[in-house]
PALUMSE-983310 format. One line per 3 residues: number of its first residue (from 1); for each residue x, y, z of C-alpha. Coordinates in Angstrom, 3 decimals, always signed. Each point is the difference from the previous one (the first is absolute). Layout:
REM PALUMSE-983310
NUM> X,Y,Z  ...
REM end
This chain:
REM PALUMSE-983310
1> +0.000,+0.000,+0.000  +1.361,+3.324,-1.278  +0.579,+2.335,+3.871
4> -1.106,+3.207,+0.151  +2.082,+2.879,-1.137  +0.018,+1.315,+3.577
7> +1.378,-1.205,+3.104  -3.165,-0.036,+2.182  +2.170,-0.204,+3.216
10> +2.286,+2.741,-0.621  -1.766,+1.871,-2.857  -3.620,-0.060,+1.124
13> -0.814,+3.183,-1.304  +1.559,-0.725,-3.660  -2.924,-3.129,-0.085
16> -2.798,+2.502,+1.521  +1.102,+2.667,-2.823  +0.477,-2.803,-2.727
19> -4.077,-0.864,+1.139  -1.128,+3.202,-0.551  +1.669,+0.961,-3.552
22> -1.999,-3.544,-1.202  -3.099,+1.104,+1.495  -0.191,+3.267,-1.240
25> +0.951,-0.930,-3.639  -2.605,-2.944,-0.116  -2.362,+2.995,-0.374
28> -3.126,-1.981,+1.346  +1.199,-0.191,+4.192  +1.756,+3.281,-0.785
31> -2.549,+2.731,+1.577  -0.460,-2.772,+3.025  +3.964,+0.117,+0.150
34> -0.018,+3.722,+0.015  -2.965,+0.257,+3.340  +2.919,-1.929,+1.820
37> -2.109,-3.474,+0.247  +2.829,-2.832,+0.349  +1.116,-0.351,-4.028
40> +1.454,-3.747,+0.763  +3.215,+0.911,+1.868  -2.151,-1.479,+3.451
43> -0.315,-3.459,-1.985  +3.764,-0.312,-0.977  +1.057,+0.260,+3.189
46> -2.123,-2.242,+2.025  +0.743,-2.439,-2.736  +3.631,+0.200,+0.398
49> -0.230,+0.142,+4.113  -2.731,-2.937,+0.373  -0.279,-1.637,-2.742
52> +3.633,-0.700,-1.230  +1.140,+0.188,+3.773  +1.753,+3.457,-0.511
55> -1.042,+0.814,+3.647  +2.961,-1.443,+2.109  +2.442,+1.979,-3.142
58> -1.737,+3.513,+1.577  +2.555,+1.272,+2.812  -1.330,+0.978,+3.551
61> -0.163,+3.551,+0.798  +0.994,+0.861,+3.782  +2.663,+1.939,+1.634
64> +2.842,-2.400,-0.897  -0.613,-0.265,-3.408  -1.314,+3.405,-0.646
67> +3.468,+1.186,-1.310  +0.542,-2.690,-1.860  -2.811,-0.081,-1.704
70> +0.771,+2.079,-3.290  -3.071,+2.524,-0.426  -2.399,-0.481,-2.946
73> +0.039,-3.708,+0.691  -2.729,-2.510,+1.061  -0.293,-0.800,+3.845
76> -2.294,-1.210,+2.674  -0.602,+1.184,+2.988  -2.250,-1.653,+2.676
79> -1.351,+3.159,+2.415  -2.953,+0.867,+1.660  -2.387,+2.849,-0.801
82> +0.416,+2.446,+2.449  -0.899,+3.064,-1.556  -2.403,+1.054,-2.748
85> +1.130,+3.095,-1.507  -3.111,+0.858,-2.506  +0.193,+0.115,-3.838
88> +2.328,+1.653,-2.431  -0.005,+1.415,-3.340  +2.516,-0.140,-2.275
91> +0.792,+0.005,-4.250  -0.240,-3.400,-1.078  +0.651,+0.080,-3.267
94> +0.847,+2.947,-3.084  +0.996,+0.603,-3.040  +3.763,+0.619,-1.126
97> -0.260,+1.445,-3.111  -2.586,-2.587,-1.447  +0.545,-3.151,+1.844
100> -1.846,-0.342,+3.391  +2.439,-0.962,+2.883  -0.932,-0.931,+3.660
103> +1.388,+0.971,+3.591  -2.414,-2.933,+1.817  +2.332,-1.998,+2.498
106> +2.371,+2.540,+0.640  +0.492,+3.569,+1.627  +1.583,+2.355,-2.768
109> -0.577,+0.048,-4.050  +2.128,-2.430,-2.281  +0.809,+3.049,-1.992
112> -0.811,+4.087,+0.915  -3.351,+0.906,-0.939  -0.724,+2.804,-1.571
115> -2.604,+2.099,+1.292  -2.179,+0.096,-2.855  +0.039,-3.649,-1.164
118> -3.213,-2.001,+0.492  -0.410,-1.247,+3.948  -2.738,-2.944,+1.508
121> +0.071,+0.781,+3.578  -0.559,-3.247,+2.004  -0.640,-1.418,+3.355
124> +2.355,-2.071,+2.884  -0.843,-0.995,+3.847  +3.042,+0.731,+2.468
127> +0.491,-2.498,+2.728  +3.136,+0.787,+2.889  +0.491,-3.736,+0.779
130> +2.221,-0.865,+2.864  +1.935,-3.332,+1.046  -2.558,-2.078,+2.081
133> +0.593,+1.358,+3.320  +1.258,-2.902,+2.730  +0.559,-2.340,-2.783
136> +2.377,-2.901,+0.958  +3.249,-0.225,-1.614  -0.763,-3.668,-0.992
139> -2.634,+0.635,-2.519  +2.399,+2.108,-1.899  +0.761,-1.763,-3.333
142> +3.658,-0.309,-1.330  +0.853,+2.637,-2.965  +3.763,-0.247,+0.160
145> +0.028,-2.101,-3.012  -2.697,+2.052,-1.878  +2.414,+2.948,+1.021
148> +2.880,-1.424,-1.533  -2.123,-0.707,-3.456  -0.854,+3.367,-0.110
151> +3.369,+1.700,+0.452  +1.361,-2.229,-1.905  -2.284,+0.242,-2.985
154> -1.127,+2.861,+0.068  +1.413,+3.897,-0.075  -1.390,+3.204,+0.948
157> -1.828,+1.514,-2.878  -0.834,+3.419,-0.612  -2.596,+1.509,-1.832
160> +2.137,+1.340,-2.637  +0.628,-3.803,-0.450  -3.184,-0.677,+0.035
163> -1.224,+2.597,-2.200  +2.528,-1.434,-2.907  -1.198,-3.198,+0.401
166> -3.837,+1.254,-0.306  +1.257,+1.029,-3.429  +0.950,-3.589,-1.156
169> -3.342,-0.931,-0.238  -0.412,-1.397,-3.122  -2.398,-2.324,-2.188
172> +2.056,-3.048,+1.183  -0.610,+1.273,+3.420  -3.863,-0.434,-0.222
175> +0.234,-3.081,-1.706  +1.806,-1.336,+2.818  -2.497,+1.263,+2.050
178> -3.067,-1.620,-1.950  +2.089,-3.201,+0.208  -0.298,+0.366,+3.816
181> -3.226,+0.744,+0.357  -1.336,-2.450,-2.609  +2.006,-2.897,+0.821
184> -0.641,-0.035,+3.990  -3.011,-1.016,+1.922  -2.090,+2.743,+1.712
187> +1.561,+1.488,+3.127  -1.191,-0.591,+3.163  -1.004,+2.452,+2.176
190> +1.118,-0.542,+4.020  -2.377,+1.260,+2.173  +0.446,-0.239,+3.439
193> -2.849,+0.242,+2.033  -3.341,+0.967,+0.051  -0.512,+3.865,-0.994
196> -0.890,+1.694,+3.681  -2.000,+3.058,+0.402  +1.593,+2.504,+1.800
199> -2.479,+2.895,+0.926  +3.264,+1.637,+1.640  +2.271,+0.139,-3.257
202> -3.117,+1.535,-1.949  -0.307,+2.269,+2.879  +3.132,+1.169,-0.667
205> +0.084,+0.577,-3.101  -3.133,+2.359,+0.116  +1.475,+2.329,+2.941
208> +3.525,-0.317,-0.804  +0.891,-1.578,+3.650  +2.450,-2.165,-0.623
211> +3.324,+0.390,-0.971  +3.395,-1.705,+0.635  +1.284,-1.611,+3.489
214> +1.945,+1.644,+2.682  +3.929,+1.195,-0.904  +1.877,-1.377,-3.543
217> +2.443,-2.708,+2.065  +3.515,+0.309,-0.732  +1.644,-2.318,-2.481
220> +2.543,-1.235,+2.388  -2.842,-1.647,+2.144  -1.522,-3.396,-0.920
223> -3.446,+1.114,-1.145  -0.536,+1.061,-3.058  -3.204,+2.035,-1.198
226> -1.315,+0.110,-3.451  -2.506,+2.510,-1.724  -1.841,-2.522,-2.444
229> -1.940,+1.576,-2.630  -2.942,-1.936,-1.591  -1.194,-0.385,-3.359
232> -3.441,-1.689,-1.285  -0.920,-1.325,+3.111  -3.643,+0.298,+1.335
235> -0.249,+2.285,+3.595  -1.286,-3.610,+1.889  +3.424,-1.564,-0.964
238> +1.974,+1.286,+3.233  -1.123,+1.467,+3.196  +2.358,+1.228,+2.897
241> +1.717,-2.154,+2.181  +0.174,-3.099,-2.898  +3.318,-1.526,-1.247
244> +0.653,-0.254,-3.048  +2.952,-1.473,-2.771  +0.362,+3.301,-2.234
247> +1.625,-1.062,-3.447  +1.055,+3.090,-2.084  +2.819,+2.568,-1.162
250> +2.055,+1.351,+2.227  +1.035,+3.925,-0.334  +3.032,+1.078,+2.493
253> +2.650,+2.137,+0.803  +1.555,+0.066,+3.078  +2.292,+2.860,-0.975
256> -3.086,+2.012,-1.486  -0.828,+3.615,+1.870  -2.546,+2.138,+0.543
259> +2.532,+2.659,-2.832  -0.041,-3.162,-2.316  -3.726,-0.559,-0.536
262> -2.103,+3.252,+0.638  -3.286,+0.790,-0.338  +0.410,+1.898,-3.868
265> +1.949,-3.251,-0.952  -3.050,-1.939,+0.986  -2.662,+1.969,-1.131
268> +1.944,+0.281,-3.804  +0.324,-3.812,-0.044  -3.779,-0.124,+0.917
271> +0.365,-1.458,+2.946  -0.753,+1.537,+3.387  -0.617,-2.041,+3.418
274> -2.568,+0.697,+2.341  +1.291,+3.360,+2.306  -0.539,-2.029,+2.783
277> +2.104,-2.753,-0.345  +3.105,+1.349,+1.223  +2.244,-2.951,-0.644
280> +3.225,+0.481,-1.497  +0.730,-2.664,-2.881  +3.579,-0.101,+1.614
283> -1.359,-1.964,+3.088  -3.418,-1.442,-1.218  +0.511,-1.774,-3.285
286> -2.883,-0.134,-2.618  -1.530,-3.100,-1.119  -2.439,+0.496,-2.854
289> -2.061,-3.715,+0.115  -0.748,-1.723,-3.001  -1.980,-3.293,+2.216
292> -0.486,-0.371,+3.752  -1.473,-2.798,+2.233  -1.076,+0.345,+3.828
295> +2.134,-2.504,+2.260  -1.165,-2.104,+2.972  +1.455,-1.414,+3.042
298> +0.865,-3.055,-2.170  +2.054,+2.447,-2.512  +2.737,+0.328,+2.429
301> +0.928,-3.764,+0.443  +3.795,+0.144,-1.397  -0.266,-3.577,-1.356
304> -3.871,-2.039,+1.140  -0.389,-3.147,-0.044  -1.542,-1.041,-3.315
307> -3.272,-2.016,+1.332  -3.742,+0.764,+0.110  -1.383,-0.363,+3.818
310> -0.306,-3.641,+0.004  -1.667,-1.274,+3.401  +2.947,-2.552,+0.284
313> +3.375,+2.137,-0.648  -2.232,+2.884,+1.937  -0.684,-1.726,+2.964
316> +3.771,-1.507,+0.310  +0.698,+4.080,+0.189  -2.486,+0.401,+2.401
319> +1.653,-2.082,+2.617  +3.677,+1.118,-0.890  -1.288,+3.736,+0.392
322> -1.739,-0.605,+2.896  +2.944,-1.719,+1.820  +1.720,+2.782,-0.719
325> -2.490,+2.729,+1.382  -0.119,-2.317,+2.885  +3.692,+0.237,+0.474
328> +0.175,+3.720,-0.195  -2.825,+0.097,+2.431  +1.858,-1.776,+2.491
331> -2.004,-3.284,-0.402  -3.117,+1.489,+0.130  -2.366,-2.174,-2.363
334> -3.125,+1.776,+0.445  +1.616,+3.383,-0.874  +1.607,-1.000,-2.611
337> -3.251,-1.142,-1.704  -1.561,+3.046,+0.522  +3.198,+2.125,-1.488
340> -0.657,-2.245,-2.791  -3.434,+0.677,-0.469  +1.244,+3.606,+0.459
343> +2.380,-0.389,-2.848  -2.745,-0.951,-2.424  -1.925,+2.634,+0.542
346> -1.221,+3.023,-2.324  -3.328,+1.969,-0.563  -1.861,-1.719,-2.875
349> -3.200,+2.116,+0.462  -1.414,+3.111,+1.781  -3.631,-0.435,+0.933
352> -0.535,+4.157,+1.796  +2.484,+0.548,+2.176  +0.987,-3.405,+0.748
355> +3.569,-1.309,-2.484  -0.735,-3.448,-0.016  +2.814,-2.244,+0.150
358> +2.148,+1.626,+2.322  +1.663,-2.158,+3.045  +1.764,+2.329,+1.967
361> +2.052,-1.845,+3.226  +0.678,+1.437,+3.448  +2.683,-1.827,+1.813
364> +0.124,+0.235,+3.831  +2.147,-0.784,+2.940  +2.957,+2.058,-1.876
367> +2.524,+2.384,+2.241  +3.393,+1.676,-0.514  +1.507,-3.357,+0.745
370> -1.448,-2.427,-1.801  -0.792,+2.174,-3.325  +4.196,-0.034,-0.139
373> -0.207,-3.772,-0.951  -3.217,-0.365,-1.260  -1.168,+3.019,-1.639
376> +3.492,-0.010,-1.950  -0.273,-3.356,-1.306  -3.749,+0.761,-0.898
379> +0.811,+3.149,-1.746  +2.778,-2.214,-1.694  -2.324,-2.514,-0.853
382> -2.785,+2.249,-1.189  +2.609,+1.919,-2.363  +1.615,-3.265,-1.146
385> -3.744,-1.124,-1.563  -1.610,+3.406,-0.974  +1.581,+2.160,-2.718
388> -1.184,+2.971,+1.374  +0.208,+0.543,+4.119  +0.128,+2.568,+2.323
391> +0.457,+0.257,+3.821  -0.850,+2.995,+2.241  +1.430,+0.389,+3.279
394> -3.284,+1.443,+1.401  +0.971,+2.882,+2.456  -1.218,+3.413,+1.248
397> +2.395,+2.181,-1.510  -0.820,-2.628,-3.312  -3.507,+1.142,-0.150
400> +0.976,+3.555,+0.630  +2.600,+0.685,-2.598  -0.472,-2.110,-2.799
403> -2.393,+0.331,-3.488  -1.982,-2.788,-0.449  -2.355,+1.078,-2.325
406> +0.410,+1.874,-3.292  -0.619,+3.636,-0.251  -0.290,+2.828,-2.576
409> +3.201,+2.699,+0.077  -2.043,+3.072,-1.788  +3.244,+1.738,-0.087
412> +2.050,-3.079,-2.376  -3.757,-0.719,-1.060  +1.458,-3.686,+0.945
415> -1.504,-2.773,+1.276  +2.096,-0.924,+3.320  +0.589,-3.484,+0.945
418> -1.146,-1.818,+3.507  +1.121,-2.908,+1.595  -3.602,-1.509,-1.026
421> +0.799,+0.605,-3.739  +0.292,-3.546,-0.673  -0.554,-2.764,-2.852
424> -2.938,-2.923,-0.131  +1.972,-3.026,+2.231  +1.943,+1.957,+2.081
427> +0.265,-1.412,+3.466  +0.714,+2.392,+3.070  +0.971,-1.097,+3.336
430> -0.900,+2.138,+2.661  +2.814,+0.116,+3.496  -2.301,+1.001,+2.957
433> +2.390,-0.940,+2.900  +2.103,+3.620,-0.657  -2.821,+2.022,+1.266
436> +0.548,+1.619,+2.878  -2.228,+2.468,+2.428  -0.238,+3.039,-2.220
439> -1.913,+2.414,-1.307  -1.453,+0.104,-3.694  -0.349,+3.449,-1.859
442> -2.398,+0.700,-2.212  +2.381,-1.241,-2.446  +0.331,-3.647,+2.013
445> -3.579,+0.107,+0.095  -0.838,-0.287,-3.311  +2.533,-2.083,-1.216
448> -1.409,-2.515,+2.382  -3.219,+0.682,-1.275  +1.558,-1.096,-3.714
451> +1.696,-3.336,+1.201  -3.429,-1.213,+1.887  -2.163,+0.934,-3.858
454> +2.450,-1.908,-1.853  -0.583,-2.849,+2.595  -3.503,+0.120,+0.136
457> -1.206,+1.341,-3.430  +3.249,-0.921,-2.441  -0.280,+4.128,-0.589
460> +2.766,+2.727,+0.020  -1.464,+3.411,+0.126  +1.908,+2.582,-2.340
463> +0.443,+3.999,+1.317  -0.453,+2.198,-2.898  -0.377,+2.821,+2.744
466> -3.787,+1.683,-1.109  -1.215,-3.993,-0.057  +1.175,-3.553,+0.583
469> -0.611,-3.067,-2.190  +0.054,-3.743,+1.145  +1.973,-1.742,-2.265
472> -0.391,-4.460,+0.150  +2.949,-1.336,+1.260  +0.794,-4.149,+0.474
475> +2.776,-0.351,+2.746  +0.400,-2.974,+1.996  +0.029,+1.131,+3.795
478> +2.216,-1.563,+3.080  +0.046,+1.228,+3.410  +2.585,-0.944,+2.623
481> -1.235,+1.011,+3.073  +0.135,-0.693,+3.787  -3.158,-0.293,+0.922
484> -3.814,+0.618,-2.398  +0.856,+2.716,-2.118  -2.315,+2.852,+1.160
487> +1.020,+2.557,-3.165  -0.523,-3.079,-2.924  -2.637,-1.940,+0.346
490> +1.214,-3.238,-2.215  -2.162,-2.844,-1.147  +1.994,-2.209,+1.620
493> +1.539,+0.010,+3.574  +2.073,-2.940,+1.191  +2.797,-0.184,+2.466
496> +3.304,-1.252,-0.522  +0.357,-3.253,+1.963  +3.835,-0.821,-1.222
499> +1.878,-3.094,+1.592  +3.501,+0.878,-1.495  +2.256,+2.412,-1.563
502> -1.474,+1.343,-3.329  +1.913,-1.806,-3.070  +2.928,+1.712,-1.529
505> +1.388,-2.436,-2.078  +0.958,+0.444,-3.291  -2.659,-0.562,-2.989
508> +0.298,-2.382,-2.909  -0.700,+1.643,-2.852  -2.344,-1.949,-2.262
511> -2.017,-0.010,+3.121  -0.095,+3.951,-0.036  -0.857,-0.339,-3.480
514> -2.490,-2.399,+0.825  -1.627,+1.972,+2.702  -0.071,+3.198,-1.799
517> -1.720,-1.587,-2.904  -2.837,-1.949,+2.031  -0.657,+3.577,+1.968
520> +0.005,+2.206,-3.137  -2.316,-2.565,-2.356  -2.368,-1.294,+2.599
523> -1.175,+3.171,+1.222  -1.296,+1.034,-3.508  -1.908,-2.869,-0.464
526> -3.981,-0.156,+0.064  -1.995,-1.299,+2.207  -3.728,-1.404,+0.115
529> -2.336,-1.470,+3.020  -2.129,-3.352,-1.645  -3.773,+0.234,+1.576
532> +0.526,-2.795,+2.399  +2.206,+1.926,+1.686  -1.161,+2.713,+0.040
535> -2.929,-1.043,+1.952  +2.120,-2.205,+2.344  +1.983,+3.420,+0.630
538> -3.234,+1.738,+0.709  -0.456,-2.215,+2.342  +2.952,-0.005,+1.643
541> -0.469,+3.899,+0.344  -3.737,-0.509,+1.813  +1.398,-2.576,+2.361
544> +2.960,+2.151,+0.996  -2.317,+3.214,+0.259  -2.600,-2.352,+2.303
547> +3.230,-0.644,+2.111  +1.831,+3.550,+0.313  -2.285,+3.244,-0.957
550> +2.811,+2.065,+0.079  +0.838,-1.523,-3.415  -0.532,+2.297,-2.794
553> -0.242,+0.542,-4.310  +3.892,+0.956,+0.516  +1.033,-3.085,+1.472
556> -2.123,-2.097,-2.162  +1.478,+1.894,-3.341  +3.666,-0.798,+1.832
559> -0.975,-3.633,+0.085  -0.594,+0.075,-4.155  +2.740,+1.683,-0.067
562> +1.997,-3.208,+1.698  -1.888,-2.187,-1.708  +0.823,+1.282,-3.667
565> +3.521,+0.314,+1.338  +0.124,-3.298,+1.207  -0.947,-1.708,-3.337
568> +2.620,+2.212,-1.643  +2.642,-0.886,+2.450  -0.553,-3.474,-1.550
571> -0.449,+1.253,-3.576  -3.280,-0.768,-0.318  -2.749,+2.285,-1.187
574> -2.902,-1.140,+1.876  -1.185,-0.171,+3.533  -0.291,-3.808,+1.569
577> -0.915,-1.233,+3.102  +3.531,-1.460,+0.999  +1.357,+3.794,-0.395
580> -2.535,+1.700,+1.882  -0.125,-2.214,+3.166  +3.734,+1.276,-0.576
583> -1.256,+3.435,+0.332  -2.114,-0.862,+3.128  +2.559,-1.721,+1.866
586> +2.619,+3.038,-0.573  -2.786,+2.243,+1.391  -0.257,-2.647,+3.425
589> +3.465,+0.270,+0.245  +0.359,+3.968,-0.112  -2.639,+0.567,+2.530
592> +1.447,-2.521,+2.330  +2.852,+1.813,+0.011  -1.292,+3.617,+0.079
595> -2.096,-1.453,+3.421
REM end
């Protein structure tokens, strides 16, 4: 098979250009070309990442590699949405001298335009996309070797470069092109995800509230932000807070300044960013996406296990996992079960106010003492199995200096980043035992007010100063506590009963793999309740409500909520009767011990 004139890895643009020219001079898609609807470039390029397996050829883009990277090249970079910057215009394509030429995947003109040529003025999304915050050094994928392709391969190409080759294109050049197009199947398109409504993004772009996050980091640190700017994607694609794999052009300069790029340079080459993005292109690069898919916990699994949740191999995992938990936990059996139910956990539905799914976990009998051996290992544990994890030592002078929620700057006209600011599957352990007798400020007070909705109602509230929006949130909850917690009500409190030291020995790791796999897969999978048991869990409810009145709809909806975990735990997708006497007989056990 004849390859395409262009290097699509380190001459993206030359392919997008080489698009356009074809469909403007096929005359029939040429008016749809010029309205800036995707000409064919889109199709190339997820057949070359998905279909021929170009994807693992398509260098990471983080602070190591950033550098390295040469600019104008294809690269990926996995970030979460933390900002949602509006809409911006900009020309899209004109006329040099009588050919039409177009600026779409890039920030300045191929070639200077002149003032009076013919303009289409077209349309791009901005998204500031950050690093997933607290996520675990483990789920990072190796790009040393994709690195090395690219440096060696590749060179730094400048426009001028790229404006000569632009002028190459010849007849052979679009027969080559026909070839590829003809000859190939059609592309697939990668999706991932279900489009989610976001009444907060649309929000935003009406009253122009959003805008990028708090300070542009400094390239010497390890996280690296990226502006992402969006092209033919519907509004109900991305919401804030998702993570997404962006796959596009990159457009950098570290050595770039303010001097180098002003405001008449941009506004002659037809392009002008939004005032209020004030990020420098010398410490927030540009990608301009060409396809982008939404990531789940799963994503982040360096290297899974390649198996579908078979009850056999699952249940094997089970017991390996749960010897483990039960290690950790100082051979505590019946909280280990629970941390595993715990584990599985995430909010499937909302039914009001209530985020069904949720299993948040209050362990008890914890003190300066014994949190040194056992709340280490835990945390270790917990981080170990969870790509993304964070721990709070929960203190006064915590509550009363820190930002946990996100809040509008007017001044920057920035969205400012909390603590609570966090991705789908994040898991947050929460340190009671440094509290000490203090007393909260205003401040402290409603910070504490924030941690007990995201425990109870899976919501973060956002300050935009004049008004404050609830924004859905799905964070797995611990608490390590001494006694009850009296500031976070969890839906599960259990003492710590330990017999031993907590485990610290060292971790096989096809095991790890092993673990992280069953704990990212199962949790995602459906679930269903058969009519039989249904009514024998109806039952069950009546009977216990006959027996104890101070039972109520929340602890009943807690038991469903064990039950479909239960079944999961064993990779199963339906409730039986062996799994919920399971369920019962944790409940007997918890209450004895809470007597």
């Amino acid at each position: 098979m004849v390859g395409m004139p262009y290097d699509l890895l380190a001459n993206p643009l030359g392919a997008v250009r080489l698009t356009f020219q074809k469909a403007v001079d096929s005359g029939h898609s040429g008016a749809a070309t010029l309205d800036g609807r995707d000409w064919g470039a889109a199709d190339l390029f997820r057949q070359f990442l998905f279909d021929d397996g170009g994807l693992s050829q398509v260098p990471i883009l983080n602070a190591a590699s950033v550098r390295t990277i040469p600019p104008n090249s294809l690269v990926r970079f996995r970030g979460m949405i933390q900002d949602m910057l509006g809409n911006e215009f900009y020309v899209g394509a004109y006329k040099d001298g009588g050919r039409w030429r177009t600026n779409k995947f890039t920030d300045v003109s191929q070639v200077p335009m002149d003032l009076s040529s013919d303009k289409r003025v077209w349309e791009r999304r901005l998204l500031y996309c950050a690093p997933v915050p607290w996520l675990n050094s483990w789920t990072e994928p190796s790009s040393e070797v994709l690195l090395n392709r690219c440096a060696s391969s590749t060179s730094p190409q400048t426009e001028k470069r790229q404006r000569d080759d632009d002028e190459t294109i010849d007849h052979m050049d679009m027969e080559v092109l026909d070839h590829v197009f003809q000859g190939s199947p059609p592309a697939k398109k990668i999706r991932g995800g279900h489009p989610s409504p976001s009444s907060h993004s649309h929000e935003c772009m009406a009253e122009g509230t959003c805008s990028s996050t708090s300070m542009v980091p400094d390239f010497e640190s390890s996280s690296l932000p990226c502006l992402v700017k969006i092209y033919d994607s519907a509004e109900d694609d991305l919401k804030l807070n998702d993570i997404f794999e962006f796959i596009g052009v990159l457009t950098f300069d570290p050595e770039a300044t303010a001097a180098d790029k002003g405001d008449s340079d941009e506004l002659e080459n037809g392009f002008c960013e939004e005032e209020s993005v004030h990020l420098p292109p010398s410490k927030v690069p540009r990608l301009h996406c060409l396809e982008h898919r939404k990531l789940g916990v799963h994503d982040f699994l360096s290297i899974s296990p390649v198996m579908e949740p078979k009850p056999n191999q699952v249940k094997e995992i089970r017991e390996t996992l749960l010897g483990h938990l039960t290690a950790v936990l100082g051979n505590d059996g019946l909280a280990a079960e629970f941390m595993l139910l715990h584990f599985l956990s995430k909010v499937h539905a909302r039914v009001d106010t209530l985020a069904v799914g949720k299993l948040s976990l209050n362990l008890t009998c914890f003190n300066k003492e014994n949190t040194s051996v056992f709340g280490n290992s835990l945390n270790l544990a917990v981080k170990n199995l969870l790509p993304i994890t964070h721990s709070i030592p929960l203190s006064v002078d915590y509550l009363n200096t820190s930002t946990l929620a996100p809040r509008k700057d007017y001044e920057t006209n920035r969205l400012m980043s909390g603590v609570l600011q966090l991705a789908e599957g994040s898991h947050l352990t929460i340190d009671e035992t440094h509290i000490q007798a203090g007393t909260l400020t205003s401040v402290g007070v409603e910070n504490t007010r924030l941690l007990k909705n995201v425990m109870e109602l899976q919501k973060v509230e956002y300050d935009f100063k004049y008004y404050k929006m609830e924004m859905t949130t799905d964070v797995q909850l611990l608490v390590l506590s001494e006694g009850k917690s009296n500031i976070f009500p969890a839906d599960i409190v259990l003492p710590l009963r330990p017999s031993s030291v907590g485990s610290t020995e060292m971790l096989d790791s096809e095991a790890l793999k092993a673990w992280r796999w069953y704990l990212a897969s199962l949790r995602s999978l459906p679930h269903t309740i058969e009519p039989q048991m249904q009514k024998v869990v109806e039952d069950d409810m009546v009977a216990a409500r006959q027996a104890n009145r101070t039972l109520g709809s929340q602890d009943f909806s807690r038991w469903l909520t064990m039950g479909r975990l239960m079944s999961l735990s064993f990779g199963e997708t339906c409730l039986s009767l062996e799994h919920w006497q399971m369920v019962k007989e944790l409940e007997r056990l918890r209450m004895e011990r809470l007597q």
